[in-house]
C-alpha positions in Angstrom: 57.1 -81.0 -3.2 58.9 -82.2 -0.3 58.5 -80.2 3.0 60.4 -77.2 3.4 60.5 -74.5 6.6 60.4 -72.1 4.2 57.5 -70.4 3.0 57.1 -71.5 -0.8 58.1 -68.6 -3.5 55.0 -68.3 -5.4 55.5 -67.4 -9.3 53.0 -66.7 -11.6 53.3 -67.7 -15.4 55.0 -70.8 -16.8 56.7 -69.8 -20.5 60.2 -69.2 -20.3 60.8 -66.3 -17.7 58.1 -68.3 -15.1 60.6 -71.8 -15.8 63.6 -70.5 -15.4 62.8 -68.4 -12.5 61.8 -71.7 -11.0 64.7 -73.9 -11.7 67.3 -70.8 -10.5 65.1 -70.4 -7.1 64.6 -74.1 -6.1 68.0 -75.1 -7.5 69.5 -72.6 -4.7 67.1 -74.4 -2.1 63.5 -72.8 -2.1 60.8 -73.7 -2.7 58.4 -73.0 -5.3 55.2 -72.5 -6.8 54.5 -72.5 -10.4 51.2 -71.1 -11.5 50.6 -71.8 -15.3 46.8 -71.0 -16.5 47.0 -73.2 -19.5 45.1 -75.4 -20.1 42.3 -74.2 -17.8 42.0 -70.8 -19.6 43.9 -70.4 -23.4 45.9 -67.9 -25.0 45.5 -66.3 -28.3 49.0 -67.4 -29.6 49.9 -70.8 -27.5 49.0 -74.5 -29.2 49.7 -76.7 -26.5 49.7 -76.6 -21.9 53.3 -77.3 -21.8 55.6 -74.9 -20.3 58.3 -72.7 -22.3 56.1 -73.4 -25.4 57.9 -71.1 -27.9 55.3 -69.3 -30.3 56.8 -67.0 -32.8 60.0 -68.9 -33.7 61.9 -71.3 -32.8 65.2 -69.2 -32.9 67.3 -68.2 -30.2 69.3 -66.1 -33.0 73.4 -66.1 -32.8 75.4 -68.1 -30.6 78.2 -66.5 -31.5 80.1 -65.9 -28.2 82.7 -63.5 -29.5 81.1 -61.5 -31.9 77.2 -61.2 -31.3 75.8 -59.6 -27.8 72.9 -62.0 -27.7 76.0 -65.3 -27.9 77.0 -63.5 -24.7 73.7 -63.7 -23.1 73.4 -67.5 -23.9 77.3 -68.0 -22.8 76.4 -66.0 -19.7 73.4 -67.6 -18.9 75.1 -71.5 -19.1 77.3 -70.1 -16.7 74.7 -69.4 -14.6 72.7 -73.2 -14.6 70.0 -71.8 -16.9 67.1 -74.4 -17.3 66.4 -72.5 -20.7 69.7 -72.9 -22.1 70.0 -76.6 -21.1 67.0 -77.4 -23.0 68.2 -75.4 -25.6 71.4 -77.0 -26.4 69.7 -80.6 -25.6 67.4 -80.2 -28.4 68.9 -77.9 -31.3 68.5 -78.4 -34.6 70.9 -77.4 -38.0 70.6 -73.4 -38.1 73.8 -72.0 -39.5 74.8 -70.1 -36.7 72.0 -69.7 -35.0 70.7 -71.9 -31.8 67.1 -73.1 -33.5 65.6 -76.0 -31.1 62.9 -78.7 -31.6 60.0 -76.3 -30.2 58.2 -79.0 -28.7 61.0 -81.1 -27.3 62.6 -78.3 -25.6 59.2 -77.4 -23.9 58.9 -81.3 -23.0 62.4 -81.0 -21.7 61.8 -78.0 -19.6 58.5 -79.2 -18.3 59.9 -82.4 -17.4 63.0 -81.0 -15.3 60.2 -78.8 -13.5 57.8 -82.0 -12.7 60.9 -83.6 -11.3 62.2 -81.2 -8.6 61.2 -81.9 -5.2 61.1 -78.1 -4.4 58.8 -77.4 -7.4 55.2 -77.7 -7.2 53.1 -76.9 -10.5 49.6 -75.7 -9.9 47.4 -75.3 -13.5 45.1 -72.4 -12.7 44.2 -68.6 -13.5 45.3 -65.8 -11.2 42.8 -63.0 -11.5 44.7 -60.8 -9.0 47.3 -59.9 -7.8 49.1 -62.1 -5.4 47.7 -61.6 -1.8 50.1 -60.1 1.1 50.2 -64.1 2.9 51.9 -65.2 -0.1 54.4 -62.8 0.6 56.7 -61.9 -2.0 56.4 -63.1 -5.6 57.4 -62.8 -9.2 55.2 -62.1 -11.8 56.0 -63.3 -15.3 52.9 -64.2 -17.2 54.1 -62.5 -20.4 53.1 -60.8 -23.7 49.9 -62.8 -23.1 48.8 -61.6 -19.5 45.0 -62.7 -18.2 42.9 -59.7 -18.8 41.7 -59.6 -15.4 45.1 -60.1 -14.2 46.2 -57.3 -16.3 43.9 -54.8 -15.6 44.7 -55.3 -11.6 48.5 -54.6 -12.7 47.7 -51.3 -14.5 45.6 -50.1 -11.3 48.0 -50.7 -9.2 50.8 -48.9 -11.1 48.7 -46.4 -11.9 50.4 -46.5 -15.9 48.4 -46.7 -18.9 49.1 -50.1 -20.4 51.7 -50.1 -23.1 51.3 -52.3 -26.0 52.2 -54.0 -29.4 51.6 -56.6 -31.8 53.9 -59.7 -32.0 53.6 -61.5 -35.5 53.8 -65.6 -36.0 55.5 -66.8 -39.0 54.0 -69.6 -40.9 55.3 -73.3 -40.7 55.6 -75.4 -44.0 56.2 -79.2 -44.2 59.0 -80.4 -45.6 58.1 -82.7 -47.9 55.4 -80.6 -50.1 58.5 -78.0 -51.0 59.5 -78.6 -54.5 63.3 -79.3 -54.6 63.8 -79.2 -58.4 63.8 -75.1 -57.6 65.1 -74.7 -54.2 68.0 -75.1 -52.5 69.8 -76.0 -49.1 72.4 -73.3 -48.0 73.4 -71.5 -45.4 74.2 -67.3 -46.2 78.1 -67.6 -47.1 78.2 -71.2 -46.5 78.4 -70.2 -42.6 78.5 -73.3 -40.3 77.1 -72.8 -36.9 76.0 -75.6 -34.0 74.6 -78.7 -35.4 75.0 -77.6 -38.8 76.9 -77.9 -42.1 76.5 -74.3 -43.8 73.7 -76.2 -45.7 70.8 -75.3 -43.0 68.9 -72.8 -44.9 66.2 -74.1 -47.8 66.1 -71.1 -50.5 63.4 -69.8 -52.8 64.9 -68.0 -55.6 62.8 -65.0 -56.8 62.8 -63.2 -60.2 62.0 -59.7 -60.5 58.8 -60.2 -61.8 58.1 -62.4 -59.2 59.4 -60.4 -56.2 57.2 -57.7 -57.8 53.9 -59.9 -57.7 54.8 -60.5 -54.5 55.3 -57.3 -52.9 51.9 -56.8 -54.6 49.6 -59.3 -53.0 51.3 -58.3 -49.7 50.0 -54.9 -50.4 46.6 -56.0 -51.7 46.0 -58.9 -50.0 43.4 -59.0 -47.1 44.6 -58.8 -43.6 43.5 -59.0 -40.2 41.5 -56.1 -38.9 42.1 -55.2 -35.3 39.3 -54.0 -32.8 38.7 -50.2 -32.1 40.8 -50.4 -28.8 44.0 -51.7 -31.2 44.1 -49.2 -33.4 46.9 -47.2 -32.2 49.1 -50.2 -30.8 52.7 -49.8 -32.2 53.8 -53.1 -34.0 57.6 -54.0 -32.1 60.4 -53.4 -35.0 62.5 -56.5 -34.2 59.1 -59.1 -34.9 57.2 -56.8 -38.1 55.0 -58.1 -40.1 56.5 -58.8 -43.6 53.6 -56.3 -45.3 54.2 -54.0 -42.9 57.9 -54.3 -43.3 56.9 -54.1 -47.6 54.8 -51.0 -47.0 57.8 -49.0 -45.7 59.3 -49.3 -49.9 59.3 -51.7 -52.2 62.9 -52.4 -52.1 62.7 -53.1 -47.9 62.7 -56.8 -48.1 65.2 -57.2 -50.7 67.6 -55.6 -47.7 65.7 -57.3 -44.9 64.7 -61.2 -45.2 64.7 -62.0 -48.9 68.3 -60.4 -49.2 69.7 -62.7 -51.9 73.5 -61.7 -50.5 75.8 -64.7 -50.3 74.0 -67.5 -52.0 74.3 -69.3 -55.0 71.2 -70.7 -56.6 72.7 -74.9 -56.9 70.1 -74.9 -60.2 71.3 -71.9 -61.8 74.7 -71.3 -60.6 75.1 -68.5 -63.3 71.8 -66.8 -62.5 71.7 -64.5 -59.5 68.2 -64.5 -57.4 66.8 -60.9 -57.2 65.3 -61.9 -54.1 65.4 -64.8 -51.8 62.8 -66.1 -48.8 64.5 -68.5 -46.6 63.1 -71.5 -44.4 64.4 -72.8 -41.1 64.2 -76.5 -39.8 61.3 -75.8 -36.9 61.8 -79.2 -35.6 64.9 -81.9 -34.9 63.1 -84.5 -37.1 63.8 -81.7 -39.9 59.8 -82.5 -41.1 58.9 -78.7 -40.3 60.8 -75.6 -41.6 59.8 -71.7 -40.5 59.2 -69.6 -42.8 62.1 -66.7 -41.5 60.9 -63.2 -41.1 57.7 -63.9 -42.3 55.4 -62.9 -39.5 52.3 -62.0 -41.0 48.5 -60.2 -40.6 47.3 -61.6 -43.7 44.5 -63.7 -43.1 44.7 -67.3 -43.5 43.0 -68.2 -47.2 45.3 -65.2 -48.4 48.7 -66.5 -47.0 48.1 -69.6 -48.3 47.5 -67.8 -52.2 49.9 -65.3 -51.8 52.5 -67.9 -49.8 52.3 -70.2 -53.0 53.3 -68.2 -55.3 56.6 -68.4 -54.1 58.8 -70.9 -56.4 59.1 -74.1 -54.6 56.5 -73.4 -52.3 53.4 -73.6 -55.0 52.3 -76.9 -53.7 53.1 -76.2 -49.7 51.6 -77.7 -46.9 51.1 -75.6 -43.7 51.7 -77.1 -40.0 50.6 -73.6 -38.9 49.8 -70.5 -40.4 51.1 -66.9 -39.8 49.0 -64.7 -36.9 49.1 -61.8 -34.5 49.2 -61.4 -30.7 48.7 -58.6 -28.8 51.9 -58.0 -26.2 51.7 -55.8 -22.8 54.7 -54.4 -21.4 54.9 -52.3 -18.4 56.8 -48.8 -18.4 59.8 -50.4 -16.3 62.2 -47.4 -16.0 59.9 -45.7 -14.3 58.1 -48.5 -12.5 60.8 -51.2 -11.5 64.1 -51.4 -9.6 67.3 -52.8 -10.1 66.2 -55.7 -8.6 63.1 -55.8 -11.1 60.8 -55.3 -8.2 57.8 -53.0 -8.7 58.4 -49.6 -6.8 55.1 -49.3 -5.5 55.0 -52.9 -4.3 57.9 -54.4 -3.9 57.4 -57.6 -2.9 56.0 -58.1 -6.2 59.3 -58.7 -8.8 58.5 -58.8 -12.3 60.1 -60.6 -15.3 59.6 -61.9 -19.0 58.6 -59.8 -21.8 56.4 -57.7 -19.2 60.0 -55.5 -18.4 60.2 -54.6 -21.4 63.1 -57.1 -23.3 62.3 -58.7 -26.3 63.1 -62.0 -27.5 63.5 -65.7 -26.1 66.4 -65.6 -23.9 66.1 -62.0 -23.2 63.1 -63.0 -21.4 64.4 -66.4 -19.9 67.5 -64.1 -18.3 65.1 -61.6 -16.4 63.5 -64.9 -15.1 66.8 -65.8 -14.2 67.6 -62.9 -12.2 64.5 -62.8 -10.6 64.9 -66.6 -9.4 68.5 -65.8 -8.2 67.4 -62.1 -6.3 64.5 -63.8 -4.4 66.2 -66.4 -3.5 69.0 -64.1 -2.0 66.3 -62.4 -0.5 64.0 -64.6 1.1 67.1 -66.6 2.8 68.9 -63.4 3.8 71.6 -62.9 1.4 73.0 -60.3 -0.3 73.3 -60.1 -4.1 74.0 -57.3 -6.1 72.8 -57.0 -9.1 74.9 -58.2 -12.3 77.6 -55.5 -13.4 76.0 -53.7 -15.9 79.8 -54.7 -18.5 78.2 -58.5 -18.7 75.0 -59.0 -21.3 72.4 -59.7 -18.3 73.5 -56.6 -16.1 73.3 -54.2 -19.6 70.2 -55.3 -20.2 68.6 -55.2 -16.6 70.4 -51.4 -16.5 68.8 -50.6 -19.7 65.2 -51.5 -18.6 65.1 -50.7 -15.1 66.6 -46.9 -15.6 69.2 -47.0 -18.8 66.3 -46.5 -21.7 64.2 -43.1 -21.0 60.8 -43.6 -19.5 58.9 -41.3 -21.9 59.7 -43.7 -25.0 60.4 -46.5 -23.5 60.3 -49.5 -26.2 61.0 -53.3 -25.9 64.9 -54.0 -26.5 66.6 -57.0 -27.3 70.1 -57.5 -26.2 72.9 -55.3 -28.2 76.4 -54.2 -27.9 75.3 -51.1 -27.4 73.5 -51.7 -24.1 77.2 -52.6 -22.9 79.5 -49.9 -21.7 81.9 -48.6 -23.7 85.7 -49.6 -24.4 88.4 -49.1 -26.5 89.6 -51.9 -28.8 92.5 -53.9 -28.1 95.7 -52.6 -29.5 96.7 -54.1 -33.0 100.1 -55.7 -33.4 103.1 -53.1 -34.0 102.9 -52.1 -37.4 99.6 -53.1 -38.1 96.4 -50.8 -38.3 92.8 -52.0 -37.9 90.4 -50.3 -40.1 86.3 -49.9 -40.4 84.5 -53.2 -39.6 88.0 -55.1 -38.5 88.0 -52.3 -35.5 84.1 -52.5 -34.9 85.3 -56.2 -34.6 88.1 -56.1 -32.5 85.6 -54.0 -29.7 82.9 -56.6 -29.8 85.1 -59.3 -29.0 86.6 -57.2 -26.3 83.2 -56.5 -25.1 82.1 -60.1 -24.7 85.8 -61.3 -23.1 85.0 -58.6 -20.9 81.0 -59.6 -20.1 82.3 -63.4 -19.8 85.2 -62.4 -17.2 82.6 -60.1 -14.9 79.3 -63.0 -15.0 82.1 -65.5 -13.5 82.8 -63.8 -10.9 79.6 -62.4 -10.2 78.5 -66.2 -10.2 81.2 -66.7 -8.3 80.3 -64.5 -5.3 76.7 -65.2 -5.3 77.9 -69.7 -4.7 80.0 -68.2 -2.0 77.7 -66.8 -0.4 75.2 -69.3 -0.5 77.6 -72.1 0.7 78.3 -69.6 3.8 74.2 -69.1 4.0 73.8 -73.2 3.7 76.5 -73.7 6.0 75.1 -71.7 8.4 71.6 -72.9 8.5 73.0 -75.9 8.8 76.0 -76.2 10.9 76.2 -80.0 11.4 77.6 -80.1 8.0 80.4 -77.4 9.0 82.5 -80.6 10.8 
């Protein structure tokens, strides 16, 4: 790190929240410290030391722009130089019309970026506290994997019991032990997204009988037992595990992620699935496909029975099996401001999955609103926070005040977060009905988000060129 006058931003916790909080604060001239524990102490759920490692998927869901709240987020967040979103699109791989990446590329690519910065410095060691007062203020985004020690010095400070749930991994299968002479490559409704060509999908067509066995052995078969202090930890419903998801009635899956809506068996044209698992390419060599919406607490032996009984899959080869994590989140209505500083410290700023979001780039874009505020705030600038009508100021309103303290949950990004409007008026003499009005708002919703982050971007660079050209006036001439 080159030398700097100004005292180093110190930032604890290198996944995706830690990175991009980073890249925003160094890229607008500060500089940083990066504290990553890994590999010095492990996690439960991480494989590998290298930054933005992505564990339970390697989805960043819709990029849909115009239609989808969480392709507003990613357009938003490109706006805004995100780090995450760079690697993202530098290392996607065929998902329909999803953004899926190469997991271990895109934490390469990030971690590189990171090494290269002259205003970043990367130190590989534990915090067991919290930061101390000389280090003045900080941000804290070690994630749904916090150090215990670490942990339990957050939760006496707040004074909160600690919220938590259980985060569920989806198995990994290699390519080349999948049995094509049954399955199938195609994307729901033939729908091309980045990268792909409405072929992205591999499908495993299902019987009756068969979804029936199925359903089952994910009943019967024998799953992880959790320790007396887990008991009563609520699972998060956007990452269930599929048993749990099979327990609710038999029928749950058939609606949920073996819905066999919108594809055509290439074997058996005339013969329509009753059910339908799906596989995702996990890596850009396409050697590795995710098995999606199959996180699972079935122990290892009994994925791999239960697994390969699905047709196609009988002979399958897993990279990695299914698993659980335990995730922390702290109570942020009540404890954190609109700045996602911690009310009873506030030089202490939060972000990741610890505020509460859920998902990927919901987590990379409270990183990247911390990076931006304590950057504003350490050089003496004023930033507001994003209007709440954009995807990042929704979802900072909803967790920092918007969602009600007493049942807070983890969130990921939706349309409903956003303030309400009224859909733009139809042509004369035509009338826009049911899901063509539902529609017509969405898109209105996201023009809208789009139109507000540029000009909230655009404020913020104005006022940092003012702030630069102020500190350093021989540039002014």
């Amino acid at each position: 790190m080159t030398n700097s006058p100004q005292k180093p931003l110190h930032i604890i916790g290198g996944g995706l929240a830690g990175s991009e909080a980073a890249w925003q604060a160094a890229t607008l001239g500060l500089p940083v410290i990066l504290h990553e524990m890994r590999p010095v102490r492990g996690t439960e759920a991480h494989q590998s030391d290298g930054l933005a490692e992505l564990v339970c998927s390697n989805s960043f869901r819709s990029d849909d722009a115009e239609n989808n709240a969480v392709g507003v987020l990613h357009a938003e967040m490109r706006l805004c130089n995100s780090l995450i979103m760079q690697a993202a699109d530098a290392n996607k791989v065929p998902a329909g019309g999803a953004l899926a990446v190469d997991r271990e590329a895109f934490s390469r690519h990030v971690q590189s970026v990171l090494e290269a910065h002259p205003l970043i410095a990367i130190e590989r060691a534990e915090i067991t506290r919290l930061p101390p007062e000389e280090w003045g203020s900080a941000i804290i985004a070690t994630g749904p994997l916090t150090s215990p020690s670490l942990s339990e010095a957050i939760g006496a400070l707040t004074g909160e019991d600690e919220l938590a749930f259980f985060d569920a991994i989806a198995p990994i299968v290699h390519k080349d032990s999948i049995n094509f002479d049954i399955v199938w490559f195609q994307s729901r409704y033939d729908k091309v997204g980045p990268m792909g060509d409405g072929a992205d999908y591999i499908n495993c067509p299902l019987t009756q009988e068969q979804y029936e066995t199925f359903i089952h052995d994910l009943d019967t078969g024998d799953k992880t037992t959790f320790k007396e202090w887990e008991q009563n930890t609520p699972y998060f419903d956007g990452c269930l595990p599929i048993e749990v998801m099979a327990a609710r009635g038999p029928e749950t899956l058939r609606f949920g992620p073996m819905k066999p809506v919108g594809l055509t068996n290439a074997h058996a044209p005339d013969v329509k699935p009753y059910a339908v698992v799906q596989l995702r390419q996990d890596n850009k060599l396409g050697t590795l496909y995710n098995m999606v919406g199959f996180q699972t607490k079935l122990k290892h032996g009994e994925q791999k029975r239960v697994f390969r009984k699905i047709p196609g899959l009988e002979a399958a080869e897993f990279a990695r099996l299914g698993g659980l994590h335990r995730n922390t989140f702290l109570n942020s209505p009540k404890l954190l401001d609109h700045r996602l500083n911690l009310r009873a410290a506030p030089r202490l700023t939060f972000a990741g999955q610890m505020t509460g979001v859920e998902g990927y780039v919901e987590s990379a874009a409270t990183g990247l609103l911390a990076g931006r505020f304590a950057a504003s705030d350490r050089q003496g600038r004023a930033l507001a926070p994003p209007p709440p009508t954009t995807a990042m100021g929704a979802l900072l309103d909803h967790i920092t005040g918007g969602a009600d303290a007493k049942t807070f949950q983890p969130m990921n990004i939706n349309f409903g977060l956003f303030p309400p409007i009224d859909a733009p008026k139809p042509a004369e003499g035509k009338r826009l009905r049911g899901k063509e009005k539902g529609r017509a708002r969405k898109k209105a919703m996201a023009m809208r988000a789009l139109g507000d982050i540029k000009r909230w971007v655009g404020m913020d660079a104005s006022i940092a060129s003012r702030h630069h050209r102020l500190d350093h006036p021989e540039l002014t001439a």
